[in-house]
C-alpha positions as CSV (number, residue, x, y, z in Angstrom):
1,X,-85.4,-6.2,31.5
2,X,-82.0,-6.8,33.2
3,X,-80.3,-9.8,31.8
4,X,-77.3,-9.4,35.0
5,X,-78.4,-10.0,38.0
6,X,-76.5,-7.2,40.6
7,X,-74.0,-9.2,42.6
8,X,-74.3,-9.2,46.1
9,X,-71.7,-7.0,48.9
10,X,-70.9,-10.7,50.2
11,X,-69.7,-11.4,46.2
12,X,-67.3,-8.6,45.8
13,X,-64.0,-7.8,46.4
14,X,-63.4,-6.1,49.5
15,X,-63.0,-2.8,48.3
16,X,-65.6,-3.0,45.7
17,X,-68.1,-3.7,48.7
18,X,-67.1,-1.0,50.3
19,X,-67.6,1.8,47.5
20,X,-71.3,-0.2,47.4
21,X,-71.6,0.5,50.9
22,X,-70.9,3.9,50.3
23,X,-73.5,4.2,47.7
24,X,-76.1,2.2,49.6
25,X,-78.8,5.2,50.4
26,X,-79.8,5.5,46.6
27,X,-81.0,2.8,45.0
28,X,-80.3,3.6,41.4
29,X,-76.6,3.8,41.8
30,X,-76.2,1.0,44.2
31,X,-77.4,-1.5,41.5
32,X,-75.6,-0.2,38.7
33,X,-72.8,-1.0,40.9
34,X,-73.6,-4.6,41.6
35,X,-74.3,-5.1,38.1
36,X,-71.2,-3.3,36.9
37,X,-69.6,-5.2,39.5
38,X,-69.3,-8.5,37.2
39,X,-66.5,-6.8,35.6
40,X,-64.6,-5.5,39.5
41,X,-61.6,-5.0,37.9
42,X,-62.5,-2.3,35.2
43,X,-65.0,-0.8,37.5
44,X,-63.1,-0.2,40.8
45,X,-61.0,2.1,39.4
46,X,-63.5,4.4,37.4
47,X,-65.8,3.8,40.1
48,X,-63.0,5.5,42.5
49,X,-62.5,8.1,40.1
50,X,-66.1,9.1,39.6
51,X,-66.6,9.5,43.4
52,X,-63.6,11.7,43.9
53,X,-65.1,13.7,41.1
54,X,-68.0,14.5,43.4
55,X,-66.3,14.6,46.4
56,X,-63.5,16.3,45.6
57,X,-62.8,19.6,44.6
58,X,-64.3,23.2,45.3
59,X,-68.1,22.7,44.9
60,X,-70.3,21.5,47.1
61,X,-70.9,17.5,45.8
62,X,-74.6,18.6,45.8
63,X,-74.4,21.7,43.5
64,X,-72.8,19.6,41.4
65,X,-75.4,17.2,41.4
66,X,-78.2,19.7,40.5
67,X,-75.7,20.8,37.6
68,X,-75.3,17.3,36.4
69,X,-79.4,17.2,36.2
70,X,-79.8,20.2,34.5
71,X,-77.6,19.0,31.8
72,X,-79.1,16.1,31.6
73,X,-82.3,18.1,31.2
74,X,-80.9,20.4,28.8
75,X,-80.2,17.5,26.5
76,X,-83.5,15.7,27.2
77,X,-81.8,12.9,28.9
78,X,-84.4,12.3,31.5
79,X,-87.0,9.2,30.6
């Protein structure tokens, strides 16, 4: 059980909410984010990172997506 509660949009910083708002279709990251977001001013800028890394780049931000799975699976880090 969570001992954080996530913080709301309306809680954040203004650019913090809007890399939540980004994230708001999936569930799981969107709360990691509101919990994370207790400490905004470590997070923001790995949070910006991290997003760029899918974004970014050559590959499709899907593909990589399937290939972060699939490493995950490889080392049985699914629950």
């Amino acid at each position: 059980m969570a001992r954080l509660k996530p913080l709301e949009q309306s809680e954040m910083t203004p650019r913090m909410a809007s890399l939540a708002e980004k994230i708001k279709f999936d569930p799981g990251y969107f709360t990691g984010l509101g919990i994370f977001a207790h400490s905004q001013e470590f997070v923001e800028p790995m949070w910006n990172a991290y997003v760029e890394m899918f974004d970014g780049g050559l590959l499709d931000s899907r593909l990589k997506e399937l290939v972060r799975l699939k490493i995950a699976q490889n080392n049985d880090c699914f629950m």
